[in-house]
VEXGU-519213 format. One record per residue (C-alpha): z, x, y; residue in one letter. Coordinates in steps of 0.05 Angstrom, whole numbers, plus 5000, padded with zeros to 4 digits. Last residue first. Layout:
N
ZXYA;...
// end
This chain:
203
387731995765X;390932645777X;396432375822X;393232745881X;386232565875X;389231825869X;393231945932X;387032285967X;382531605947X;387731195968X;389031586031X;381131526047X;379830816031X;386030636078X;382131046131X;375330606121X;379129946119X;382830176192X;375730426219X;371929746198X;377429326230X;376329746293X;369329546298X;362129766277X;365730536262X;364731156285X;366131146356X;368231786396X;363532016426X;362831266461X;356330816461X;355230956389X;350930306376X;352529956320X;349529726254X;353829196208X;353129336136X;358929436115X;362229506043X;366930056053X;365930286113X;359830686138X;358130336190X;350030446211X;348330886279X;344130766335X;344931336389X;338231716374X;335731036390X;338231106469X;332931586473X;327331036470X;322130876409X;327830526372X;331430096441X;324329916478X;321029616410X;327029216392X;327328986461X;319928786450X;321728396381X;327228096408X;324527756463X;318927566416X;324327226383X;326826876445X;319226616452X;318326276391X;325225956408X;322625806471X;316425486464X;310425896472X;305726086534X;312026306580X;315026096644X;320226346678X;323426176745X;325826406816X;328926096878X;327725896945X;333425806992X;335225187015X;330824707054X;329424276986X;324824446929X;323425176922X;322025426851X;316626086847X;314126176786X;315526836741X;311027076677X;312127006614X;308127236542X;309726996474X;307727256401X;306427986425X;312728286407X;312627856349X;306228236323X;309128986348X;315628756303X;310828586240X;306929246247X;312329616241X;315929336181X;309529396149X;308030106162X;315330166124X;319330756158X;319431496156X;327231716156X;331531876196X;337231526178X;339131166237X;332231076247X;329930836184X;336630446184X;334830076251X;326729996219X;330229706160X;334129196192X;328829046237X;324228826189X;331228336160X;331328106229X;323427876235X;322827626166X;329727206184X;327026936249X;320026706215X;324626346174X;327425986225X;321625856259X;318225556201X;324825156193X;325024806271X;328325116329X;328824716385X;331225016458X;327724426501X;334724366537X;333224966579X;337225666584X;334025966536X;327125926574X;331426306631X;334226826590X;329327356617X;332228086595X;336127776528X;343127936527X;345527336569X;341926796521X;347127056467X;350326466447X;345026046462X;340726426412X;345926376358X;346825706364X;339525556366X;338726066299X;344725606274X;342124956281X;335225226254X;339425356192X;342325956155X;341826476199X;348926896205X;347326926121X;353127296099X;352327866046X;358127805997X;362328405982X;369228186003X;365127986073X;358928246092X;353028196155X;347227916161X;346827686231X;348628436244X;339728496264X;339828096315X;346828366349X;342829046343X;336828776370X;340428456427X;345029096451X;351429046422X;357828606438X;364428376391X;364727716376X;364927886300X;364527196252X;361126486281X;354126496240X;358026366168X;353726236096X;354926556042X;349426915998X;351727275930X;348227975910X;354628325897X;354829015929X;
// end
C-alpha cells in the first residue's frame, strides 16, 4: 500500500459501533490511506456526526463543542491505538502494553455525572455534566466504549475487511457478512475471477 495521505472525513455512511466508526477514520482509496481527521474542524464534524452513537451525547450536543490542535492530535494517537488493539483482537494476537495503557488513560480523561433540569411547570428533565470540555470528553467516550466492546463477547465478533486494499474494520453483526460494505464484497469477487482466469490462461 502506497504511503500517501489524502485528506476526506465525509466517505462511508454506513453504521458501526463508535470505536469501530473511530477507528475507519483512516480508511483507503486507490491505495492511499485517507486522513478522516485532518483538522479540529473535522474531528468536530465528525463528533457531531456521530453524537447518537456515543452512550451520553449530551455534552455533544452543546455549542461549546471546540476542538483545538492538541486535541486533535491527541484524537489521532488515540484512534490509531485503537487500530491496533481492534486488529490485535481480530487477529488474535497479544497486543502492544502501550496501546493498552493509552486507551485505559483516555478512558479516565473525563468523568459525568447527571443534573437534574427543571425550569418551568413542565416536566423535569435530565442533563450531563462532566469535569472536561467536551471534545476531551467525547474521546474519553471512546476510550471506555472501546474498553466495553474488546474485553466483552461482542469482540469475538470484530473482524478486519479483507478486500483488496481495505482497511476498514467491521463488526460481523450477520453470519453472513464478510466484508466492511458491499462495495468491498463486489471488488473482492472481481479479484477472485481475475485471479482464477489468469490461473486458467496459464499466466
Amino acid at each position: 500500500m502506497a504511503k500517501s495521505l489524502v485528506t476526506n472525513s465525509s466517505r462511508r455512511p454506513q453504521v458501526e459501533p463508535l470505536p469501530v466508526e473511530f477507528a475507519n477514520t483512516l480508511s483507503a482509496v486507490r491505495g492511499c490511506l485517507v486522513e478522516g481527521l485532518g483538522s479540529p474542524a473535522e474531528l468536530e464534524s465528525w463528533l457531531r456526526r456521530h453524537r447518537d452513537l456515543f452512550p451520553e451525547p449530551g455534552p455533544l450536543r452543546k455549542d461549546e463543542l471546540r476542538a483545538g490542535e492538541q486535541q486533535l492530535a491527541h484524537a489521532r494517537v488515540l484512534r490509531d491505538a485503537l487500530r491496533r488493539l481492534i486488529a490485535a483482537r481480530v487477529d488474535r494476537k497479544v497486543p502492544d502494553p502501550w496501546d493498552i495503557a493509552h486507551v485505559n488513560r483516555a478512558s479516565g480523561m473525563s468523568q459525568s455525572w447527571p443534573v437534574l433540569v427543571w425550569r418551568d411547570a413542565h416536566a423535569p428533565g435530565a442533563d450531563s455534566l462532566c469535569t472536561a470540555d467536551a471534545v476531551t470528553h467525547a474521546l474519553s467516550l471512546i476510550a471506555r466504549s472501546s474498553v466495553l466492546l474488546l474485553s466483552g463477547e461482542q469482540g469475538a465478533l470484530l473482524r478486519s475487511c479483507r478486500a483488496p486494499g481495505c482497511v476498514l474494520f467491521f463488526y460481523r453483526h450477520h453470519p453472513r457478512r464478510a466484508w466492511c460494505s458491499s462495495g468491498c464484497g463486489n471488488r473482492a469477487r472481481v479479484a477472485r475471477h481475475h485471479a482464477r482466469r489468469c490461473v486458467g490462461d496459464g499466466k
